[in-house]
Residue, then its C-alpha position, 0 to 999 in steps of 0.5 A: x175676455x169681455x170688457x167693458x167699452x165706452x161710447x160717446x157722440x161729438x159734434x162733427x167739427x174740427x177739435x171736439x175729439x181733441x178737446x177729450x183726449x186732452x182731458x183724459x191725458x191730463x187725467x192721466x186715463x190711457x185710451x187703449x182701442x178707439x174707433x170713430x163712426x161718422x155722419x155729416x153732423x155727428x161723429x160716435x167715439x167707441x173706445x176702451x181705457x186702462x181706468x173704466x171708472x175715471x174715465x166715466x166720471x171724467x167724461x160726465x163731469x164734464x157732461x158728456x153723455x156715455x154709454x157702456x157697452x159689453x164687447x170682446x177682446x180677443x187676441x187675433x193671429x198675426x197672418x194673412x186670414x187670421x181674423x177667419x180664426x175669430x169670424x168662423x166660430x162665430x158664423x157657426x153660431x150664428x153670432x153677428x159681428x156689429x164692429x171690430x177695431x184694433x187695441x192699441x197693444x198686443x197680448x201675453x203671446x205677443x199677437x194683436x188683439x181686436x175689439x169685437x162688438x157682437x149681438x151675443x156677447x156672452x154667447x160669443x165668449x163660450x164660443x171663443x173660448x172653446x174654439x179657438x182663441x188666446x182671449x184677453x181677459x182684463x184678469x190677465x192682462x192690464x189695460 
């Protein structure tokens, strides 16, 4: 349920996330979930990958600054008011919700899955887990 994500910042200038993405792709590293945050001069790219390890020493290789953080992959229902299903549990423990974005893929049951970027992370998971939840585990499903 939880993995890993990574997390790096470009310049806010036309082509520089380009410029990542052919790199990774000519390494033959799949981007499975993105997300861009942006400011006037910086952009912060968060995404999660099918080969974690590549990736860092790709990206550091070629002097990037990463950062890994631990985030939640969890399998959200396909209807109107299914995030309630993830958000609820969630406020019941008194678990912030910092970001979420959508992975590019849908999980075993066939519902999409969502990145969650939490305060307490494995808090978080005990509480998916008993709650609810079809969680993505990276044991079960391959990124």
């Amino acid at each position: 349920m939880s993995v890993k994500q990574l997390s790096v910042s470009l310049d806010n200038a036309p082509g520089k996330f380009l410029a990542v993405s052919e790199f990774l792709g000519a390494e033959g590293i799949n981007i499975r979930a993105i997300s861009v945050a942006d400011t006037s001069d910086i952009s912060t790219v968060r995404f999660v990958v099918d080969d974690l390890e590549k990736c860092l020493n790709v990206l550091r290789s070629r002097g990037y600054s990463v950062k890994e953080t631990e985030v939640i992959a969890v399998e959200v229902p396909d209807h109107p008011g299914g995030l309630q299903a993830i958000l609820k549990p969630l406020k019941a423990a008194n678990i912030n919700v910092l970001y979420l974005y959508p992975y590019l893929g849908r999980g075993e049951s066939g519902q999409p899955i969502v990145i969650v970027g939490v305060d307490k992370t494995e808090e978080a998971v005990k509480v998916l887990k008993k709650n609810w939840v079809h969680t993505f585990d990276k044991e079960i499903y391959t990124l």
